[in-house]
C-alpha atoms as an extended CHARMM CRD file, in Angstrom:
* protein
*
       235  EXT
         1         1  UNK       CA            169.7250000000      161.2710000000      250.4660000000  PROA      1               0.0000000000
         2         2  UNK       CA            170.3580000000      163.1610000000      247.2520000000  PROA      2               0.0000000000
         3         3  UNK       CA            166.8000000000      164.7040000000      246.2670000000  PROA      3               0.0000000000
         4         4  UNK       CA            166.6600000000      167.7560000000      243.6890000000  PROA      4               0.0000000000
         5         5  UNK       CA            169.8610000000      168.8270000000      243.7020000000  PROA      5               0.0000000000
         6         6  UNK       CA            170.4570000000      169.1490000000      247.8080000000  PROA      6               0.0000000000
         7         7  UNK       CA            172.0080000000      166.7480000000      250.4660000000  PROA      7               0.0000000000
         8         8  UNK       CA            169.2710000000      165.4090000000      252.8010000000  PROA      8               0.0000000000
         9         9  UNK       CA            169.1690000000      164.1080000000      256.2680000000  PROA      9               0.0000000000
        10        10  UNK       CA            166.3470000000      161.5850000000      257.1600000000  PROA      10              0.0000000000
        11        11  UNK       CA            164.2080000000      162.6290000000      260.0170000000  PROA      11              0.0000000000
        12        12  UNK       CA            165.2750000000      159.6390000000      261.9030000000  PROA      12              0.0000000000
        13        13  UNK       CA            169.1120000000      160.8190000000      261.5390000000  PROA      13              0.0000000000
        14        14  UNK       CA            168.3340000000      164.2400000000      262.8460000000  PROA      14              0.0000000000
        15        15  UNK       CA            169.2370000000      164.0700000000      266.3720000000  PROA      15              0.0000000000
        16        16  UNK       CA            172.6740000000      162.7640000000      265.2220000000  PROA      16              0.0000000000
        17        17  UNK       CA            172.9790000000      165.4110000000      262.5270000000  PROA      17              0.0000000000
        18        18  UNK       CA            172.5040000000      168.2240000000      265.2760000000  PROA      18              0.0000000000
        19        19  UNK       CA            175.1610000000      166.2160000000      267.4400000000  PROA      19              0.0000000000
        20        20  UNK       CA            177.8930000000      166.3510000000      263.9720000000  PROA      20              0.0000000000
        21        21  UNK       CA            176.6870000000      170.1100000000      263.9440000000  PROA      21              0.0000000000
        22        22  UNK       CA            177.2280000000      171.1290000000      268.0660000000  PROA      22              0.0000000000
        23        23  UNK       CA            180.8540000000      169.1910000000      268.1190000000  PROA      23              0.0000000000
        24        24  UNK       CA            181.7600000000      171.2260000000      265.2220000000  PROA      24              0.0000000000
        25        25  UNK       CA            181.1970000000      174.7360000000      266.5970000000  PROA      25              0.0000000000
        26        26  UNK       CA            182.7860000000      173.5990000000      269.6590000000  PROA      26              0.0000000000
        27        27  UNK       CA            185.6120000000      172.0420000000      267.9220000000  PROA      27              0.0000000000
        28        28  UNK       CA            185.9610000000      175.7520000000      266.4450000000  PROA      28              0.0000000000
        29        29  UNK       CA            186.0870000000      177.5470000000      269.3740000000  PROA      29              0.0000000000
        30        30  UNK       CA            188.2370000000      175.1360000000      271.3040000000  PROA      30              0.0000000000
        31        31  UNK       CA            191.0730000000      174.4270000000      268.3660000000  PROA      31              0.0000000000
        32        32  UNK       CA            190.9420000000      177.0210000000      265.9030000000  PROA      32              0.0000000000
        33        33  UNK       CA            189.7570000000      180.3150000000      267.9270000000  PROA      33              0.0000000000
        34        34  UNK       CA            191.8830000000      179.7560000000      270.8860000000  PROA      34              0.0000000000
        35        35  UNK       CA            194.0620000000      182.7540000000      271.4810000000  PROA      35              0.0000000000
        36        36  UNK       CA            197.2320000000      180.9100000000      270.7450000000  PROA      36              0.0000000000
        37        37  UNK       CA            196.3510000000      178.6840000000      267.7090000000  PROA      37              0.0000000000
        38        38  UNK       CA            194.8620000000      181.9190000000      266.3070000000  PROA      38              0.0000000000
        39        39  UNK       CA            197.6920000000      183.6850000000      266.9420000000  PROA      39              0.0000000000
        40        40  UNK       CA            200.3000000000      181.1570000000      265.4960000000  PROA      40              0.0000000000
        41        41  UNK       CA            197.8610000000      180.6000000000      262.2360000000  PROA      41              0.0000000000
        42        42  UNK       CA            198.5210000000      184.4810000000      261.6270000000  PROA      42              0.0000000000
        43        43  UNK       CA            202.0010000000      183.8660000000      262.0950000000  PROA      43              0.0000000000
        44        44  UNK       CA            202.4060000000      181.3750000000      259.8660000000  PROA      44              0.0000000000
        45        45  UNK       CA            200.4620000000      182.9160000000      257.3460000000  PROA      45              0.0000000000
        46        46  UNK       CA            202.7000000000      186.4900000000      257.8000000000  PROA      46              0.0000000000
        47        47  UNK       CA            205.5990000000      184.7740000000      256.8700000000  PROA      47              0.0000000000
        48        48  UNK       CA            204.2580000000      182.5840000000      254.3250000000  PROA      48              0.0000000000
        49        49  UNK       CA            203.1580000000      185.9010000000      252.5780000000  PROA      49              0.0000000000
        50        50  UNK       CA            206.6410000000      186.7600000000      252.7300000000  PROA      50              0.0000000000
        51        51  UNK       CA            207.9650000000      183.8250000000      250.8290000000  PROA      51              0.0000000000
        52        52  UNK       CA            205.5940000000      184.5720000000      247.9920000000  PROA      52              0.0000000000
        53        53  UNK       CA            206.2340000000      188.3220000000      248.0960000000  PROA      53              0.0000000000
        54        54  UNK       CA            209.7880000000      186.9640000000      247.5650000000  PROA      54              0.0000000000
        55        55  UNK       CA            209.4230000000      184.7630000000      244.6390000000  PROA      55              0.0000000000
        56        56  UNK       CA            207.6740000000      181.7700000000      246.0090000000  PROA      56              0.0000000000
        57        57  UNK       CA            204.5730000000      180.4410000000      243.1060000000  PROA      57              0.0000000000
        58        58  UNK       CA            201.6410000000      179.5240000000      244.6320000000  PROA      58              0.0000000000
        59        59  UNK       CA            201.8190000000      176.1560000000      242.9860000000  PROA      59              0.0000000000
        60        60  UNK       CA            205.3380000000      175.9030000000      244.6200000000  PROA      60              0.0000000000
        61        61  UNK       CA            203.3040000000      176.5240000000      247.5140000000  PROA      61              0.0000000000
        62        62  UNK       CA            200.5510000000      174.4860000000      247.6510000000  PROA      62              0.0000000000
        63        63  UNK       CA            203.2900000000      171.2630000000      246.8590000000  PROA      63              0.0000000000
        64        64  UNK       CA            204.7660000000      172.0830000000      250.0710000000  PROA      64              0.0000000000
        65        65  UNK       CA            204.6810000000      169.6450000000      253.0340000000  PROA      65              0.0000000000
        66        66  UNK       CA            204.5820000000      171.1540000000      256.4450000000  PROA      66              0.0000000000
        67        67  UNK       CA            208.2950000000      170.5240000000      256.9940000000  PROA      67              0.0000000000
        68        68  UNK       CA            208.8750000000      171.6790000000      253.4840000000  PROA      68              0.0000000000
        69        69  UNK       CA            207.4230000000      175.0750000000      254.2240000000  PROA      69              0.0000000000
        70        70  UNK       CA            209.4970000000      175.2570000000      257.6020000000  PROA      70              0.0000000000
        71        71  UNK       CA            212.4050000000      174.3990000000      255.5960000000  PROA      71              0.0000000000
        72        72  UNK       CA            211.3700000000      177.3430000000      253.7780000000  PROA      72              0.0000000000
        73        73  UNK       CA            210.9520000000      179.4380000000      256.7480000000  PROA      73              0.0000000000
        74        74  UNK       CA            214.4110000000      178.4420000000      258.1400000000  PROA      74              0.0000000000
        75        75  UNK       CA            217.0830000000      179.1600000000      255.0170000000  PROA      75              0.0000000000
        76        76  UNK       CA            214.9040000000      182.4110000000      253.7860000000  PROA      76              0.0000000000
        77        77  UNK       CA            216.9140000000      185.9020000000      253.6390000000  PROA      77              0.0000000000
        78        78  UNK       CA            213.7410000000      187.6390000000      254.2220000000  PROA      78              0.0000000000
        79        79  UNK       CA            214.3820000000      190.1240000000      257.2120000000  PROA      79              0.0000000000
        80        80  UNK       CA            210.6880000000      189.7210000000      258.6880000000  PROA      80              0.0000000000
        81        81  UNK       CA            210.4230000000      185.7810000000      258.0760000000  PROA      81              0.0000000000
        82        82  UNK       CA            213.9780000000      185.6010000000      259.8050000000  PROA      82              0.0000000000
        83        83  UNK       CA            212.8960000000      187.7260000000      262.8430000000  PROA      83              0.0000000000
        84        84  UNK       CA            209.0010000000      185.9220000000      263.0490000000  PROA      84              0.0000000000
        85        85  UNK       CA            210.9100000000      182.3750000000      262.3610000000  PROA      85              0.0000000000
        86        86  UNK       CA            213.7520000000      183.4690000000      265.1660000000  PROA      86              0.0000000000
        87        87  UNK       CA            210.7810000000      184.4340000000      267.7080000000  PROA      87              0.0000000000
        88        88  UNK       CA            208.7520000000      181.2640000000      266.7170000000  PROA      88              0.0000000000
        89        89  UNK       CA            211.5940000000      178.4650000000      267.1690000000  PROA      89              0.0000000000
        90        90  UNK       CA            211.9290000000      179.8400000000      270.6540000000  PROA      90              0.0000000000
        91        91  UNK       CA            208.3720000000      180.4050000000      271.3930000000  PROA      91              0.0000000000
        92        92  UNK       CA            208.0610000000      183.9650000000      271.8400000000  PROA      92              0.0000000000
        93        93  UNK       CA            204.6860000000      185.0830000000      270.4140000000  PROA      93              0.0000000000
        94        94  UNK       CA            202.4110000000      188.3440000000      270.3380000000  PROA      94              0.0000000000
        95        95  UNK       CA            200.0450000000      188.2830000000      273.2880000000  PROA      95              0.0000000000
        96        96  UNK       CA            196.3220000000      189.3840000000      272.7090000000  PROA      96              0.0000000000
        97        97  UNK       CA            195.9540000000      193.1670000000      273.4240000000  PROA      97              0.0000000000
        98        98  UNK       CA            191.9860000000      193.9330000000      272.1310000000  PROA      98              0.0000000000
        99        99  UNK       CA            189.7580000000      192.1540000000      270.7150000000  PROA      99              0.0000000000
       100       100  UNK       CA            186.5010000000      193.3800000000      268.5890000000  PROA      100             0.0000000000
       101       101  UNK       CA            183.4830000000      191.3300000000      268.9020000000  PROA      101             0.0000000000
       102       102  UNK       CA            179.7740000000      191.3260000000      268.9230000000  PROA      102             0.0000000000
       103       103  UNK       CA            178.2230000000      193.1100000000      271.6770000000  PROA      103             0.0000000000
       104       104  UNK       CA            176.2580000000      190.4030000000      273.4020000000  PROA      104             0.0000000000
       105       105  UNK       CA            179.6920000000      188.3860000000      273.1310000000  PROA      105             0.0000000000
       106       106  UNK       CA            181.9780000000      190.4680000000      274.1590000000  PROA      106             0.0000000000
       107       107  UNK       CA            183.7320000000      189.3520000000      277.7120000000  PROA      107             0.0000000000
       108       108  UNK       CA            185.0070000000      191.7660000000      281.0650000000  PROA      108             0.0000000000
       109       109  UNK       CA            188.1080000000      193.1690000000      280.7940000000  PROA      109             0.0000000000
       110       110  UNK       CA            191.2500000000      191.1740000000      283.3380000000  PROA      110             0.0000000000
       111       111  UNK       CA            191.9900000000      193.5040000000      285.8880000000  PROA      111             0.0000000000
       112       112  UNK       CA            195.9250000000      191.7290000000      285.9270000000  PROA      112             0.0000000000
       113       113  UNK       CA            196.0300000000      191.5180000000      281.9760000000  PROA      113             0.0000000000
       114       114  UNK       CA            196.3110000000      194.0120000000      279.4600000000  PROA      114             0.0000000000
       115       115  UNK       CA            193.3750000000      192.8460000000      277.5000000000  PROA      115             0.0000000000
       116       116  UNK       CA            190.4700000000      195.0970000000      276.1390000000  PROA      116             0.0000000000
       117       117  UNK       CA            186.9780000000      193.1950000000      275.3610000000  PROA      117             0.0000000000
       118       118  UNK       CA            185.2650000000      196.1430000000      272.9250000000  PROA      118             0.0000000000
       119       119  UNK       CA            181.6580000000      195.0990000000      271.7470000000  PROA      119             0.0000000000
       120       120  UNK       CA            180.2340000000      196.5630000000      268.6650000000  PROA      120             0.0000000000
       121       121  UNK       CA            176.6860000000      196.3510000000      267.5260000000  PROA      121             0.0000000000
       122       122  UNK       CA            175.9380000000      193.8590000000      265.0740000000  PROA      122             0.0000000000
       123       123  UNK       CA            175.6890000000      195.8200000000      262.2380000000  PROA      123             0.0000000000
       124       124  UNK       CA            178.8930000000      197.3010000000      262.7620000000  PROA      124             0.0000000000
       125       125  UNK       CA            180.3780000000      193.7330000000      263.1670000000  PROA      125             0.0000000000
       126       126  UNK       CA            179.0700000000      191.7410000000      260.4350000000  PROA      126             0.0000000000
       127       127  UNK       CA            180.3670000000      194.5620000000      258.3770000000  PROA      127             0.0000000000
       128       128  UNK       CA            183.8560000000      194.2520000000      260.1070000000  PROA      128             0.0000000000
       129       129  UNK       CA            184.3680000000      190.7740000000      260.1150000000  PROA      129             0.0000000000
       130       130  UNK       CA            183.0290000000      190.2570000000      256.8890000000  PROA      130             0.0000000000
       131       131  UNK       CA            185.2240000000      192.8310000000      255.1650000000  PROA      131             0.0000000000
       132       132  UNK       CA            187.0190000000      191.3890000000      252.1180000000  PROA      132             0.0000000000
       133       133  UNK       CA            189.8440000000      193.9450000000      252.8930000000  PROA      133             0.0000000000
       134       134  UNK       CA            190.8620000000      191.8110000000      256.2020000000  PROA      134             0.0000000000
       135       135  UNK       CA            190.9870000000      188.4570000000      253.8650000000  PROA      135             0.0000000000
       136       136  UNK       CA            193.9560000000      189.7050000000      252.2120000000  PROA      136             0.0000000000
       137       137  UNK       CA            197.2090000000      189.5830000000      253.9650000000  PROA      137             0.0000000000
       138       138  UNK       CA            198.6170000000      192.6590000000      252.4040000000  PROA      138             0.0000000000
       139       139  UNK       CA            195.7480000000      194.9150000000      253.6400000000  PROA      139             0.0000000000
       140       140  UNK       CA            196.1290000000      193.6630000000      256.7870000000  PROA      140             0.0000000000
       141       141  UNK       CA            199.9510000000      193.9920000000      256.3790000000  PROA      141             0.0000000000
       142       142  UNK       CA            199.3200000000      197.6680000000      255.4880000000  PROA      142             0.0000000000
       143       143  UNK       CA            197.4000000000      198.4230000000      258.5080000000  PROA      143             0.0000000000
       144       144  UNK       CA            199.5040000000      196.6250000000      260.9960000000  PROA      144             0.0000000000
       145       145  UNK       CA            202.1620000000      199.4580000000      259.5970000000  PROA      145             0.0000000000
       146       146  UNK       CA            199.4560000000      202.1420000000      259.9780000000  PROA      146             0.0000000000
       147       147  UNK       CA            198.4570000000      201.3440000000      263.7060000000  PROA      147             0.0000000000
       148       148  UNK       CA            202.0460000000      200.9300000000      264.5200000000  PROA      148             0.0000000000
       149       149  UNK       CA            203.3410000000      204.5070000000      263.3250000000  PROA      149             0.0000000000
       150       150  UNK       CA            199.4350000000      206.0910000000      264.6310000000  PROA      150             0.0000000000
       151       151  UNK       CA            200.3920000000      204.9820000000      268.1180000000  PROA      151             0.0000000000
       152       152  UNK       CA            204.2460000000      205.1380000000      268.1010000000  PROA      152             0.0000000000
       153       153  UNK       CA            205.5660000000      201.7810000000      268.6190000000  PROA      153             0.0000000000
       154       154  UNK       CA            208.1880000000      199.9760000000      266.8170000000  PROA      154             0.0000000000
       155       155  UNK       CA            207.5980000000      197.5640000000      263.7970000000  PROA      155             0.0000000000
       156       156  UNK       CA            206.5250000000      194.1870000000      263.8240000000  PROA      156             0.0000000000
       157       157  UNK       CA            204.6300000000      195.1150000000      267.2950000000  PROA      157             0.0000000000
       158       158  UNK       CA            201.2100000000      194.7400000000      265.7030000000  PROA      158             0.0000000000
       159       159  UNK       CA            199.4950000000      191.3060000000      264.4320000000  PROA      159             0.0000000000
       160       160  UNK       CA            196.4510000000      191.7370000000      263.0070000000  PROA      160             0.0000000000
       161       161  UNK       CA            194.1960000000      188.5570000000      263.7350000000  PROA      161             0.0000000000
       162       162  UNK       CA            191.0160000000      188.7750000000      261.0850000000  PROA      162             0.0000000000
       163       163  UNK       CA            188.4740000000      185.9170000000      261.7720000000  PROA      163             0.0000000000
       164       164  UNK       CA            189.9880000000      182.9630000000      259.3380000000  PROA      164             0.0000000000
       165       165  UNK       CA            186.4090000000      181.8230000000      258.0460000000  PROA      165             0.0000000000
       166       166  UNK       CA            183.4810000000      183.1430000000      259.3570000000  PROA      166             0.0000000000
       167       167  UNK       CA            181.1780000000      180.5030000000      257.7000000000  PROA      167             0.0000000000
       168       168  UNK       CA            183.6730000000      177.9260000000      259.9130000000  PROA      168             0.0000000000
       169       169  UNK       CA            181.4130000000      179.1820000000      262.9080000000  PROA      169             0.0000000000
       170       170  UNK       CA            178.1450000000      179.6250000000      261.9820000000  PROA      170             0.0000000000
       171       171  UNK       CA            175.5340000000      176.7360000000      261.5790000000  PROA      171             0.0000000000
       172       172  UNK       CA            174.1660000000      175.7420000000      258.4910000000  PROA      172             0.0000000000
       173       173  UNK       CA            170.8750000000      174.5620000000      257.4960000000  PROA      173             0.0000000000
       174       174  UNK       CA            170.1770000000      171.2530000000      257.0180000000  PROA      174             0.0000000000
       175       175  UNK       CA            167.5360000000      169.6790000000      254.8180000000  PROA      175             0.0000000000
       176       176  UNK       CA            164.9120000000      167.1540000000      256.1540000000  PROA      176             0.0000000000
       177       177  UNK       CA            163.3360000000      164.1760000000      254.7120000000  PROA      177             0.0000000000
       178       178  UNK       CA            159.5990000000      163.7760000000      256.3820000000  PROA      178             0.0000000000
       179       179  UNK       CA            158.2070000000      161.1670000000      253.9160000000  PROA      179             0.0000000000
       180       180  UNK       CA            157.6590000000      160.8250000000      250.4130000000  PROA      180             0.0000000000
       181       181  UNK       CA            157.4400000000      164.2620000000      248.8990000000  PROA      181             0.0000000000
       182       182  UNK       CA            157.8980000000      166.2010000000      251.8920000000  PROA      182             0.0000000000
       183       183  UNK       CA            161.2850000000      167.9670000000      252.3150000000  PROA      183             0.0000000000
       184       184  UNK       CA            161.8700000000      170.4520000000      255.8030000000  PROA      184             0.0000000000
       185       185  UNK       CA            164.8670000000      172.3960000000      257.4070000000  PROA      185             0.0000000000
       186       186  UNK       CA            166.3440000000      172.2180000000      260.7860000000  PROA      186             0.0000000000
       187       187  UNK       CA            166.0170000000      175.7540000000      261.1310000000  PROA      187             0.0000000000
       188       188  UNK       CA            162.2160000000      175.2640000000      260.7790000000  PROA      188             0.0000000000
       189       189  UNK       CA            161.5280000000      172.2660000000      262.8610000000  PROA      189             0.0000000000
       190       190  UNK       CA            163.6610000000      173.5610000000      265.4500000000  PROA      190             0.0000000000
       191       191  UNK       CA            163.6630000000      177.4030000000      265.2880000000  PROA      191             0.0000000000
       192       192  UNK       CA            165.2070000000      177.7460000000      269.0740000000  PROA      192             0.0000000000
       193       193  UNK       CA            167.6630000000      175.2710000000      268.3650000000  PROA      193             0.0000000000
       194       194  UNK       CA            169.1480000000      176.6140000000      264.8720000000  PROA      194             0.0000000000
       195       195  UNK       CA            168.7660000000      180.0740000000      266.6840000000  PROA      195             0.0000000000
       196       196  UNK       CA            171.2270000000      179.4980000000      269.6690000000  PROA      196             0.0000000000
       197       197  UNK       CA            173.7630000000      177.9020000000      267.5690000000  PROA      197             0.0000000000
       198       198  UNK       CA            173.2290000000      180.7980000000      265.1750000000  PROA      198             0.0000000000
       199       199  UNK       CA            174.3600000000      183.1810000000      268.7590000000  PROA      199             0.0000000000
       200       200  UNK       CA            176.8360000000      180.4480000000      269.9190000000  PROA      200             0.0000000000
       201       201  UNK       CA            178.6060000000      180.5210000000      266.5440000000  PROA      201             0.0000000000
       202       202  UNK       CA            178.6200000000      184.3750000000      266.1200000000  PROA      202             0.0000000000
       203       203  UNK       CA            179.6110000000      185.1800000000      269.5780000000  PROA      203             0.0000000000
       204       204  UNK       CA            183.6230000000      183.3040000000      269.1490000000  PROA      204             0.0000000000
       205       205  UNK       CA            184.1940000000      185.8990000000      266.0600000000  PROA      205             0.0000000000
       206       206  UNK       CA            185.7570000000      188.8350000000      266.1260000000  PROA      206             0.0000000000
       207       207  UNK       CA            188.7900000000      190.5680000000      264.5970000000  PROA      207             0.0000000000
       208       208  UNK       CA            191.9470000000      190.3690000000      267.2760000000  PROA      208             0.0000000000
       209       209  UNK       CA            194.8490000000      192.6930000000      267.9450000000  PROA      209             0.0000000000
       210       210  UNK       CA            197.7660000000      191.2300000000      269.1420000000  PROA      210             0.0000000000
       211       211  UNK       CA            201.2480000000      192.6490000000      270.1550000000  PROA      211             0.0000000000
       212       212  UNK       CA            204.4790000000      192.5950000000      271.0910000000  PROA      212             0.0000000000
       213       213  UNK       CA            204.7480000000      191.9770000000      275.4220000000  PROA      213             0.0000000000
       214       214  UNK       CA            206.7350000000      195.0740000000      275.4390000000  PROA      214             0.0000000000
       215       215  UNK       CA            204.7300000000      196.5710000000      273.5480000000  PROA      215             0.0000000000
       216       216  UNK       CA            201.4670000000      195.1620000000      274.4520000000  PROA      216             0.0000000000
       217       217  UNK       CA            200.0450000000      197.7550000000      277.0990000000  PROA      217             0.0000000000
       218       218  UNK       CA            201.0380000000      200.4080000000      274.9690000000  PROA      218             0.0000000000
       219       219  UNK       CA            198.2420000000      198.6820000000      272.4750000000  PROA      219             0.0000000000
       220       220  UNK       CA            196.2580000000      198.4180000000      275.0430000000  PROA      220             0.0000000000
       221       221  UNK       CA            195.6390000000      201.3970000000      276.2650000000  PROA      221             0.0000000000
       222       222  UNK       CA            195.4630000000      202.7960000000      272.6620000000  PROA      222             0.0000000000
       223       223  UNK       CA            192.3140000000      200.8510000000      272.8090000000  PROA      223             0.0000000000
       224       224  UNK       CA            190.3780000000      203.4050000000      271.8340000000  PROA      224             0.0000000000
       225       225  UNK       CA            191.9850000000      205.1080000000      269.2790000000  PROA      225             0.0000000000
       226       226  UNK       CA            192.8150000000      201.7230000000      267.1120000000  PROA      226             0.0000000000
       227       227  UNK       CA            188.7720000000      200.5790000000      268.0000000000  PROA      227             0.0000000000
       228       228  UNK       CA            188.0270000000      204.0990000000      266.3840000000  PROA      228             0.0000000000
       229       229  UNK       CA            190.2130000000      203.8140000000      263.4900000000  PROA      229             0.0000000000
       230       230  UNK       CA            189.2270000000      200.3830000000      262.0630000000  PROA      230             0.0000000000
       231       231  UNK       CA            185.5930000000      201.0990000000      262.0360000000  PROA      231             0.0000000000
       232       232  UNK       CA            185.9000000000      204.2370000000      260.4270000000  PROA      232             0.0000000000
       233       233  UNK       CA            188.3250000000      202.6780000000      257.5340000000  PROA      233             0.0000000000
       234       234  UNK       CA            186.6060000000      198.6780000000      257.3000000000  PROA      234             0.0000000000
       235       235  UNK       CA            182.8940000000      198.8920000000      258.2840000000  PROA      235             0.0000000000
C-alpha cells in the first residue's frame, strides 16, 4: 500500500517482508563484503578515478558498458591504471592486512596470516565509517600515499577499502498496515527482531587495509601505528 506519503506492508505480508529483509543483509555480507569482491570493487574504482583524473567526463562514464570501461582500462597511458590493469589481468591482488570494525564484531587474529582484527568502540566507528572524507576517492588516494611514506614501503602497496554504503547493511524500517487507520513499524512490533539485524548489519562494516603480499606483513605489523593514525585524522 501507498498511505500518506510512505510504502506499506500489510500485516499479513510481514513474515515475507522480514524474509526480503534477512536475504538481503546476507546477500551483503556474502557478495559485496567478501574480502575479494571488496577488494576488486576498490580496484576498479582506483583506476576508474584515474581515467577521469585523465580526461574521462563523467557522462562519458556513466555511457560505458563493462567491456567499454575495460577497453578503457586496457589502451590507457596512465602509469597506475597500466600497473593495477597489468596486476588485475593476471590476478594478482592486495591481500587484507587490518581491518577496523566495531568492537563486538571484530574477529581473532590467524595465527598463519598476517591479518589484524582491531575493534573500536562504537562511537569511534560510526564516526569512522561514516566519514564523508573516505567517500571520496582522492582522500582516500591521499592517505594511501600518507600511510605508505609513514611506514616506509613502496607505492601502490596500500589500498584503502572504505565501507561502499553503509545504509547497504543496515535494516530499515518498515511500515505496517493493522486495519483501517492503524499504521505500525517492524521495529515496534518486533523490537528483538529489528534489533539483531540492526547488530548483524553493523557488525560486516568496517574500513579495510589491504596491501601488497610483499608488502603485506610490513602493514601488518604497523598495525598499530596506521589504527592510531586514522582515528586521530577521520573520527
Amino acid at each position: 500500500y501507498y498511505i500518506d506519503g510512505k510504502v506499506v506492508v500489510h500485516d499479513v505480508a510481514l513474515d515475507q517482508a522480514k524474509g526480503i529483509q534477512d536475504f538481503y543483509l546476507k546477500m551483503s555480507k556474502h557478495v559485496y563484503l567478501r574480502k575479494k569482491s571488496s577488494i576488486l570493487q576498490r580496484l576498479v574504482e582506483k583506476m576508474t578515478y584515474y581515467l577521469l583524473q585523465s580526461g574521462l567526463s563523467e557522462q562519458e562514464l556513466f555511457m560505458l558498458t563493462d567491456f567499454g570501461l575495460l577497453g578503457r582500462f586496457e589502451v590507457s597511458d596512465h602509469p597506475d591504471i597500466q600497473f593495477f590493469y597489468d596486476q588485475f589481468k593476471k590476478g594478482i591482488f592486495p591481500k587484507l592486512a587490518i581491518e577496523l570494525k566495531y568492537e563486538d564484531a571484530a574477529g581473532v587474529d590467524l595465527e598463519n596470516k598476517p591479518m589484524k582484527f582491531v575493534g573500536l568502540e562504537t562511537a569511534v566507528c560510526d564516526a569512522l565509517v561514516n566519514n564523508k572524507e573516505l567517500q571520496n576517492p582522492e582522500s582516500v588516494e591521499k592517505l594511501e600515499h600518507i600511510l605508505e611514506e609513514m611506514i616506509g614501503v613502496p607505492e601502490r602497496t596500500i589500498m584503502i577499502i572504505p565501507p561502499f554504503s553503509t545504509d547497504r547493511f543496515l535494516p530499515h524500517d518498515i511500515y505496517v498496515y493493522r486495519g483501517p487507520g492503524r499504521l505500525d513499524t517492524l521495529s515496534n512490533m518486533y523490537p528483538n527482531h529489528f534489533r539483531a539485524m540492526q547488530e548483524y548489519g553493523r557488525s560486516h562494516v568496517g574500513v579495510r587495509i589491504a596491501a601488497s603480499a610483499a608488502y603485506r606483513r610490513a602493514v601488518y605489523e604497523h598495525a598499530d601505528d596506521i589504527t592510531e593514525y586514522i582515528i586521530k585524522h577521520y573520527v
